[in-house]
C-alpha positions in Angstrom: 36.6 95.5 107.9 39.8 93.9 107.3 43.1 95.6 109.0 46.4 94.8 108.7 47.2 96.4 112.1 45.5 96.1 115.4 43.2 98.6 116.8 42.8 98.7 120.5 39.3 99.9 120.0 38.2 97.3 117.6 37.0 93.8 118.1 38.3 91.0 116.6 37.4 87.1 117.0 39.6 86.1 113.3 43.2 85.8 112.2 44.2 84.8 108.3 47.4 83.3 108.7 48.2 84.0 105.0 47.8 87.5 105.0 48.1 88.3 108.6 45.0 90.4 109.1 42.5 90.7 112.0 38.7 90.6 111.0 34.9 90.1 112.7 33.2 87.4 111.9 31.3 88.8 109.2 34.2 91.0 107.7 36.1 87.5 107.7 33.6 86.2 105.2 34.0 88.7 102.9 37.5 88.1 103.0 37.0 84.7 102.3 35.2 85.0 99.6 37.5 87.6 97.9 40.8 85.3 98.7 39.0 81.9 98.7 42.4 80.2 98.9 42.8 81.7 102.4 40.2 80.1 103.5 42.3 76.9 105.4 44.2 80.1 107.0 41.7 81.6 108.5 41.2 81.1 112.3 39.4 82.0 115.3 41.2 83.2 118.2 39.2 81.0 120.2 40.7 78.1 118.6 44.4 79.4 118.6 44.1 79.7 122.4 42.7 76.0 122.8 45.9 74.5 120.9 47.6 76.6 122.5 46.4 75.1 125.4 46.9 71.9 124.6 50.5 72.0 123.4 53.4 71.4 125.0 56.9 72.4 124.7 57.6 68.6 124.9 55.5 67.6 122.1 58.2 69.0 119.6 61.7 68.3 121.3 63.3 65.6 118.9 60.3 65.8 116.5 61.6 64.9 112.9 61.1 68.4 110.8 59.1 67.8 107.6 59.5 70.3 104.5 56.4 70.1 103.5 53.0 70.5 105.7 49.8 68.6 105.0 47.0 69.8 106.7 44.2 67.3 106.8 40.7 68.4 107.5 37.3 66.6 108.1 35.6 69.5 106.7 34.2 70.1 103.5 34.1 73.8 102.0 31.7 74.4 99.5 29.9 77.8 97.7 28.3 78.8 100.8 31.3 79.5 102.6 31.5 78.1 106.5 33.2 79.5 109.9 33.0 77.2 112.9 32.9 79.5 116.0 32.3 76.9 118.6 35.1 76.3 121.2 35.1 73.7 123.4 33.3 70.5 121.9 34.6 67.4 122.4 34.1 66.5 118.5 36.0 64.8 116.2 36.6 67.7 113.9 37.0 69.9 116.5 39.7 67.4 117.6 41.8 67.1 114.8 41.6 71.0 113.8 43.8 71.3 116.9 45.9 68.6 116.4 46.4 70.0 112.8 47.3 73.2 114.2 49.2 72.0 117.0 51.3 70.3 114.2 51.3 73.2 112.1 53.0 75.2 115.2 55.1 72.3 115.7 56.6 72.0 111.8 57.1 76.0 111.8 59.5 76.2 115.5 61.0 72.9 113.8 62.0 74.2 110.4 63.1 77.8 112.1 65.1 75.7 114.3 66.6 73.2 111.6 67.5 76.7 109.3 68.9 78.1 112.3 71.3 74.8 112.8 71.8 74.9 109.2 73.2 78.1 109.0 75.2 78.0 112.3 76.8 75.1 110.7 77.1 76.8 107.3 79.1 79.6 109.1 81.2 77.1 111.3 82.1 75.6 107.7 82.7 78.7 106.0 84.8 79.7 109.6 87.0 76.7 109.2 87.8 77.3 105.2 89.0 81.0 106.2 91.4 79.1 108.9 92.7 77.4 106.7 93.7 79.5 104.2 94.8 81.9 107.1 97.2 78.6 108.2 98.5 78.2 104.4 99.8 81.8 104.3 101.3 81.8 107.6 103.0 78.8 106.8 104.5 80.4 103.7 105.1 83.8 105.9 106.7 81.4 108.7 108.9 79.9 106.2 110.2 83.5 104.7 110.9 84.7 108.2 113.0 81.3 109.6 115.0 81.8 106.2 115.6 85.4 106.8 116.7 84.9 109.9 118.8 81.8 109.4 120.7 84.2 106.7 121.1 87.3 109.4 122.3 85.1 112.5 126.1 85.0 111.5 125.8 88.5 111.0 124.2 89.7 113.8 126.4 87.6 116.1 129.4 89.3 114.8 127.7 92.6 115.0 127.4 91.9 118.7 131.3 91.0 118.5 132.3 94.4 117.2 129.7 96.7 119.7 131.5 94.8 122.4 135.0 95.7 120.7 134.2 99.1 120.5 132.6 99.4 123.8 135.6 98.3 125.4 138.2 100.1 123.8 135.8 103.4 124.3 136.2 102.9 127.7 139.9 102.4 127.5 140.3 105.8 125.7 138.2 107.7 128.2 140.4 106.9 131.0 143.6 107.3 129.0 142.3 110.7 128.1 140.6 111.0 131.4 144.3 110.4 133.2 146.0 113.4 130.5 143.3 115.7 131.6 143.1 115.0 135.4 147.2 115.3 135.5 147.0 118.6 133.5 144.4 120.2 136.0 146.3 119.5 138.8 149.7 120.5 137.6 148.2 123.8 136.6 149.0 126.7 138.3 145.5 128.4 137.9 145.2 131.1 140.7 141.5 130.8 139.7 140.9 127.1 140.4 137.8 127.3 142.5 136.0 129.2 139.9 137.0 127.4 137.1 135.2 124.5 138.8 132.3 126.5 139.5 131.8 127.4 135.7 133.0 123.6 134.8 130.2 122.3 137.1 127.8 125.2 135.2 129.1 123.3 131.8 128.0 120.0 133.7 124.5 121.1 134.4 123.7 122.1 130.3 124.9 118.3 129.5 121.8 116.2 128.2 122.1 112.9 130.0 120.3 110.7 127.9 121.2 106.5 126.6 120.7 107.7 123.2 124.0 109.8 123.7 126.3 107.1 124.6 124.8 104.4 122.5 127.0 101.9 121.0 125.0 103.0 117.9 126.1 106.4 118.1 129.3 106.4 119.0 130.3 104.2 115.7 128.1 107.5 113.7 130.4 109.6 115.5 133.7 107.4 114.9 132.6 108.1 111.1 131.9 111.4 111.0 135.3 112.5 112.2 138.3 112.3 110.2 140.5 112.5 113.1 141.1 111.5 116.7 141.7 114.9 117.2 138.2 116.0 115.9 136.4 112.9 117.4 138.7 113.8 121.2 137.0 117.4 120.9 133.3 116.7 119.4 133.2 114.3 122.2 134.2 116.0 125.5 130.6 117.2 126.0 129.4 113.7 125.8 131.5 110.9 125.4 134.7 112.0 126.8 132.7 114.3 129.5 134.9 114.0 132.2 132.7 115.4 135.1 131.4 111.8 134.3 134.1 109.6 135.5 135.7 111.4 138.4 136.0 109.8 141.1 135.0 110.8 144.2 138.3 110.7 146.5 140.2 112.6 143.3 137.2 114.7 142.6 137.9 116.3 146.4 141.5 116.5 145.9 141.0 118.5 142.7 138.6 121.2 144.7 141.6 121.7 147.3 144.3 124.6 146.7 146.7 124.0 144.4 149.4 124.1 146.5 147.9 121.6 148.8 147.8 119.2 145.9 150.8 116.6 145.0 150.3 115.8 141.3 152.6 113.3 141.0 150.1 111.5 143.8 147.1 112.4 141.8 148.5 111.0 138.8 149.2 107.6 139.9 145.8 107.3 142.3 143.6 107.8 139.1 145.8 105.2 137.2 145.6 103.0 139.9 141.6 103.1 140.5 141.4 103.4 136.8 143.1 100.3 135.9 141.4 98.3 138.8 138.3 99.4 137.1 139.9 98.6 133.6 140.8 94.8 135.3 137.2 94.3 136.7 136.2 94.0 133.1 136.5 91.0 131.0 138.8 92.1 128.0 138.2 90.6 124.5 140.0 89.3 121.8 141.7 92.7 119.8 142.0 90.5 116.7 138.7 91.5 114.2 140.3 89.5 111.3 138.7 86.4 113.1 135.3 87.8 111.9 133.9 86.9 108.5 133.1 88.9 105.9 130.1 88.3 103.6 129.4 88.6 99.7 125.7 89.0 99.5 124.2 87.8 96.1 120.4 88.8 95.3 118.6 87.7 92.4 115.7 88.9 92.3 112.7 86.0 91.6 110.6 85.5 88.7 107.6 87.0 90.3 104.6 85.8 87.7 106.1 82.4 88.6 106.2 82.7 91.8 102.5 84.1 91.8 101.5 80.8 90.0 103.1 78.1 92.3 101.0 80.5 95.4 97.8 80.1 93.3 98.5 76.0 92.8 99.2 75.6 95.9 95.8 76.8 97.4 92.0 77.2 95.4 89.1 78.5 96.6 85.9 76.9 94.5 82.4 77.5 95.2 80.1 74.9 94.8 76.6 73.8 95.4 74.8 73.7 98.3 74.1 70.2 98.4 78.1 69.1 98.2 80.2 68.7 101.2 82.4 71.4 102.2 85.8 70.0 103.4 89.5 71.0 102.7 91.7 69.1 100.7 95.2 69.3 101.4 98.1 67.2 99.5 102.0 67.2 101.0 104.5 66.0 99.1 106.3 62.7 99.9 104.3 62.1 103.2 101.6 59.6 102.2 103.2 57.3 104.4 104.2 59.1 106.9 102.5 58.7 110.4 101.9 61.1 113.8 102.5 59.6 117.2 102.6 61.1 120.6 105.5 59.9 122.7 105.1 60.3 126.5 107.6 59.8 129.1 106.9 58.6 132.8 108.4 58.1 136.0 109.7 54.4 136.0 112.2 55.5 133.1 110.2 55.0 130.5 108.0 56.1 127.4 104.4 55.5 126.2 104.4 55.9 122.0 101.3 55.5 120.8 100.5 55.8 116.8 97.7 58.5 116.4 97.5 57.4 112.5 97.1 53.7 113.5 94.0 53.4 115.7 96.1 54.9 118.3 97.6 51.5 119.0 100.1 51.4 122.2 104.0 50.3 122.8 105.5 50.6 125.8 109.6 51.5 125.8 112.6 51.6 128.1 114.8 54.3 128.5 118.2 54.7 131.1 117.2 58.2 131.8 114.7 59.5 134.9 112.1 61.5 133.5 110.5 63.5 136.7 110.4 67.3 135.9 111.1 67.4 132.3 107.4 68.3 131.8 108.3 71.1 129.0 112.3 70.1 128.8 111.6 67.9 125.5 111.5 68.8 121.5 110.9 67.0 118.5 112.6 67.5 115.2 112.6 64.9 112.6 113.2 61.8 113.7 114.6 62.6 117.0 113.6 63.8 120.3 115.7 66.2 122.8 115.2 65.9 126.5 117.2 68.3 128.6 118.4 67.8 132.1 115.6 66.4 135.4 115.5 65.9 138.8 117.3 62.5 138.5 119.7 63.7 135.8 119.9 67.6 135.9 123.3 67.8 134.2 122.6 65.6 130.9 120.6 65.7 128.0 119.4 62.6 125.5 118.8 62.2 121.8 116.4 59.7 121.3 116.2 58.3 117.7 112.1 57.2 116.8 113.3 55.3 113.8 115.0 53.0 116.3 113.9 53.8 119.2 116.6 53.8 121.9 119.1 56.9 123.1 121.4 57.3 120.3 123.4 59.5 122.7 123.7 60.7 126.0 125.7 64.1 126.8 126.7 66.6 129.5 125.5 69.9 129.9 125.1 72.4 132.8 121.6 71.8 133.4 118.9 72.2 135.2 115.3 70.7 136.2 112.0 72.0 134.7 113.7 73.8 131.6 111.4 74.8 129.3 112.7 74.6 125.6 111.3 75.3 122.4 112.8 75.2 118.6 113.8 77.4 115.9 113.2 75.4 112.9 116.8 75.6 112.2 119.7 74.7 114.1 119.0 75.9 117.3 116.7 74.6 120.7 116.4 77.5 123.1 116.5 76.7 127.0 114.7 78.7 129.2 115.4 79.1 132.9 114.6 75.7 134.7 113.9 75.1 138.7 117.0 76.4 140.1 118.2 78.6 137.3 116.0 81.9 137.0 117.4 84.2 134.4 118.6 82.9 131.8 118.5 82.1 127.8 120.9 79.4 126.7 120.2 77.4 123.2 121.8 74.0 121.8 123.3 73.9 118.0 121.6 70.6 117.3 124.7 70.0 114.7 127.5 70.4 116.7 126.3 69.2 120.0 127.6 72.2 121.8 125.5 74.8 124.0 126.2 78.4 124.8 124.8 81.4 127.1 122.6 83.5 125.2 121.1 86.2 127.7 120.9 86.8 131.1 117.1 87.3 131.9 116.1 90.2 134.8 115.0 88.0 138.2 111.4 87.4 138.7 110.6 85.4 135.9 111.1 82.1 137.5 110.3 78.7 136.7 108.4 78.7 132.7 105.7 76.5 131.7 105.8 77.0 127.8 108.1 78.6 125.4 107.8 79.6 121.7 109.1 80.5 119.0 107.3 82.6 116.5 107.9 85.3 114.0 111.4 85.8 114.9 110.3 86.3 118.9 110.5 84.1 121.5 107.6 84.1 123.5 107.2 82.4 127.2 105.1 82.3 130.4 105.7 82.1 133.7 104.2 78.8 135.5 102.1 79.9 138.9 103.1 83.7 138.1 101.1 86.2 135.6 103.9 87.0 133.7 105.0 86.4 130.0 107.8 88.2 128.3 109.1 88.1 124.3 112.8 88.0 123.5 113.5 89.4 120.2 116.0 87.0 118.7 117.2 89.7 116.1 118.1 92.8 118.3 118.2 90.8 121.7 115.9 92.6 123.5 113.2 92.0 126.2 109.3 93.0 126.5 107.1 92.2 128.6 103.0 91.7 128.3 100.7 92.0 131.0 98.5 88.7 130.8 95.2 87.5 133.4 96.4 84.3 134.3 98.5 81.9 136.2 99.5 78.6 134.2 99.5 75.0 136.0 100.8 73.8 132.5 100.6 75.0 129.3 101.4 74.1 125.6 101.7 75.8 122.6 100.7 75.1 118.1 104.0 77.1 116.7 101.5 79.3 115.3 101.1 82.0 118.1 98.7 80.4 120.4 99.7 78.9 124.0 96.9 76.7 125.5 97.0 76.9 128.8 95.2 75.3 132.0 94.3 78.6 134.5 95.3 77.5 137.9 93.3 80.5 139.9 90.2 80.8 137.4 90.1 76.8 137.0 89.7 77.2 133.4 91.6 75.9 130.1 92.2 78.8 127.8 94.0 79.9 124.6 95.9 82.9 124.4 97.2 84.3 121.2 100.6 86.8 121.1 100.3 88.8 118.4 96.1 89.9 119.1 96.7 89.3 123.0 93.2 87.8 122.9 92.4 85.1 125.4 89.3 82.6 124.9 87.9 80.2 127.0 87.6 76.5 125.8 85.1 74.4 126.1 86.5 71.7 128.5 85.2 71.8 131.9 86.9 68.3 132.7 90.2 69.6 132.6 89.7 71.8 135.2 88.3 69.6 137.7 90.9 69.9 140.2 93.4 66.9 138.5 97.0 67.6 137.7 97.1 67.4 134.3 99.7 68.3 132.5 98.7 69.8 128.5 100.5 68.8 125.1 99.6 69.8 121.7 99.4 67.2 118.5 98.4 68.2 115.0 96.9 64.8 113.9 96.2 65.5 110.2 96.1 68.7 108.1 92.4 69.4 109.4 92.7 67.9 112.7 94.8 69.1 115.8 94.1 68.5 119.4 95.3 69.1 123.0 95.9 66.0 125.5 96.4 65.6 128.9 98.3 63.1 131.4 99.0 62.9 135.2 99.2 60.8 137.8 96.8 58.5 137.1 94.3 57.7 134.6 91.7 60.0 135.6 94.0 63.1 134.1 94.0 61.5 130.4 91.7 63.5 128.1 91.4 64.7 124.6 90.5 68.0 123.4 89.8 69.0 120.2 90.4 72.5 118.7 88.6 72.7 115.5 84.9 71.5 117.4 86.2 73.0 121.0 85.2 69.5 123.1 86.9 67.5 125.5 86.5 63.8 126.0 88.2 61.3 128.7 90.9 59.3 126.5 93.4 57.0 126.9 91.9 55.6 130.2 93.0 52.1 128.4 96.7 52.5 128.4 99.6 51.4 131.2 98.4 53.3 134.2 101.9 55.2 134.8 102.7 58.4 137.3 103.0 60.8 134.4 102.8 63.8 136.6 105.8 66.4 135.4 107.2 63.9 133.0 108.0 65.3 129.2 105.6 64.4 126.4 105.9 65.5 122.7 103.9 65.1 119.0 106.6 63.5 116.1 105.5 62.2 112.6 107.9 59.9 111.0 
């Protein structure tokens, strides 16, 4: 009886290897005579378990794969239909029945494990196309956001021009109106004094304390809603203008006394005194709002079909047989002959360029500038490079010109060593912190030469190894700390994100992902902002205990990659993003101390 199934309490000595069934000797005749073309399928378990026996894992390591299987055999099949059920003869037939079915074994685990490569490498294909149609859009979404935000900057600096105005002069009128009031009390004869403070204390206690209250944005809603100061003076004293508030201490006693015991003439001119010291402790401002500009804005909305058709020509998804290659295309405009090099900086005042498009040929250059602890103080934009500040040369900055190749100019600033600086795509480099100088946000106007104080970070923060700018947020870690914050560029304000990780160096694409080399966990790792995702990379030698300091370089369209330099030689490698593997490179160049020097990618 033929079964599809096993039975535990059947014997069986056959297996047909085209139908998968299990059979007794005799049953397997039958079945060989009703499917004669089975018959080359059919074997005996005794002769599965001898070449089984005789293979070897080894025997199909490397082994080319074959698509097609010939099976050759010595024996001759005729009408009356034969099943060898000997096992262990030394005879030829015997022989080469096992080597056949040793190869047959063989070609199946080989063409499993060739489909299996073949589709991993289909998927990594297909993975690679949706990257890059996820980089086009970004790109597009990256441009939209830089323009929005180059349009809003004017006006949201003078924005923060007038919530300074008015916070000032708010706190001008409370302590005008806070003197009248103070003066008035006192001079009162109010034979109930004591309990009017009680119940003015009970008024106190009702009064919701909260930041939303005193908001710069709510006191301009206020400011409009009343159509007096009169009305604005008396909607305001439970909030604003709350005077329990601002008392201070020495006259809040002094108003609890008698009022007999109480000189008001003293009163009055101690709270104009302490309130004007207060009043001289803060920086005033400029009255004069006519400086400000004002702002026709002129919208015309686009021709959206034709919009929609230069999106669709500028990217095109084609399927195609199996049998072509699968690679992206991508065509720029004007830059056929442009060419991407990686300039690196080193200790003996002096730069390494070597041309990545140009079988990374070398030239060596000399610059009057110290380079030590500029590691992430340097920025690229066109055909220039920005270096800020240094151990040797904290208070200057440089602007190197690629096209010719020396400092076109050399400037004062007040500076620091180990800044870390990134760029907004527009006019702007932002300078983070540095070695001596904790908290702060400062950033260059790359057209007028001039730099300005920006924000004043919260201490802790410390020394950065890698800043960015992305989607109107600039985002940067901490070097030997687990700490990464994002400064909002539009609103100016501060958050903070827990990360698992303490950078030796790091390096980031513009596109939202820092690469970073895991001091603690001796690992290299990417870390994206926006998913908060962090994945290990595949390169073990950059973690082997060197001080090596990461940049990035997009080679081509399809092609980006992570080096690394150091002291010596031994920290120069090459990692590649799109196949995730990391090669020694460079070991062929000028053997200079590059350890904390700056290093950048530029395409001219």
């Amino acid at each position: 009886m033929i079964n599809k199934s096993l039975d535990k309490h059947k014997t069986y000595d056959f297996v047909c290897y085209k139908c998968f069934s299990f059979a007794c000797s005799k049953c397997m005749l039958d079945h060989i005579k009703e499917n004669p073309d089975h018959s080359k399928e059919c074997k005996h378990l005794d002769e599965i378990e001898h070449s089984l026996n005789n293979m070897n894992l080894d025997d199909f390591i490397d082994t080319i794969p074959t698509t097609t299987i010939t099976t050759t055999t010595t024996t001759t099949t005729n009408n009356n239909y034969k099943i060898n059920e000997s096992t262990g003869t030394n005879s030829s037939n015997d022989n080469n029945s096992s080597n056949n079915k040793i190869s047959q074994i063989n070609n199946e685990i080989q063409m499993i494990w060739e489909s299996l490569r073949s589709s991993s490498s289909l998927y990594q294909r297909l993975s690679t196309t949706e990257n890059d149609i996820k980089q086009h859009f970004e790109q597009l979404h990256q441009y939209l956001i830089i323009e929005e935000h180059r349009l809003q900057r004017d006006i949201i600096n003078d924005k923060h021009t007038i919530e300074n105005h008015i916070n000032f002069y708010m706190d001008r009128m409370k302590t005008l109106i806070l003197v009248i009031n103070i003066y008035n009390k006192v001079n009162s004869n109010n034979d109930n004094h004591d309990d009017d403070s009680d119940n003015s204390s009970d008024d106190q206690s009702i009064i919701e304390d909260t930041a939303s209250l005193y908001s710069t944005t709510t006191i301009m809603e206020s400011i409009r809603s009343c159509s007096s100061l009169h009305s604005f003076i008396n909607d305001s004293k439970s909030t604003l203008l709350n005077e329990f508030s601002f008392f201070n201490t020495d006259i809040d006693e002094l108003l609890k006394q008698p009022s007999d015991d109480v000189d008001a003439r003293s009163v009055l001119l101690d709270s104009i005194y302490l309130f004007n010291n207060e009043l001289k402790s803060t920086k005033n401002i400029d009255n004069d709002l006519s400086l400000l500009s004002s702002y026709k804005l002129s919208i015309k909305q686009p021709d959206f079909n034709q919009l929609n058709s230069i999106i669709k020509q500028s990217i095109k998804l084609d399927k195609i047989g199996s049998n072509e290659s699968i690679n992206t295309t991508t065509t720029t405009n004007n830059n056929d002959n442009k060419q991407s090099y990686i300039f690196i900086t080193h200790k003996p005042n002096g730069a390494t360029l070597i041309n990545t498009s140009n079988n990374y040929s070398v030239e060596e250059l000399k610059f009057d500038y110290q380079f030590t602890q500029t590691y992430n103080s340097i920025v690229s934009i066109g055909e220039y490079i920005y270096i800020f500040g240094g151990y040797g040369n904290i208070n200057k900055w440089m602007k190197i010109s690629m096209k010719s190749k020396s400092a076109e100019h050399i400037g004062d600033f007040e500076g620091d060593s180990n800044i870390s600086v990134c760029y907004d795509g527009q006019d702007h480099i932002y300078l983070v912190n540095g070695y001596h100088k904790k908290n702060n946000i400062d950033r260059f106007n790359i057209k007028t030469l001039t730099f300005e104080r920006l924000y004043q970070l919260p201490q802790g923060y410390g020394t950065q190894g890698s800043s960015m700018i992305f989607k109107g947020s600039l985002y940067s870690i901490s070097q030997n700390q687990n700490r990464l914050f994002e400064f909002d560029l539009t609103n100016r304000t501060i958050e903070n994100h827990n990360i698992h990780f303490i950078p030796l160096s790091a390096c980031h694409d513009n596109n939202g992902n820092f690469y970073i080399l895991d001091r603690i966990n001796k690992r290299f790792i990417k870390y994206n902002v926006e998913t908060k995702q962090i994945s290990k990379l595949n390169a073990t030698s950059l973690t082997n205990g060197q001080q090596s300091f990461v940049m990035y370089h997009r080679e081509s369209p399809t092609s980006s990659y992570i080096f690394s330099f150091g002291p010596s030689l031994d920290c120069n490698f090459k990692y590649s993003i799109e196949s995730n593997r990391c090669q020694p490179f460079f070991r062929n160049i000028k053997n200079h101390n590059r350890a904390w020097c700056a290093s950048t990618s530029i395409t001219l």
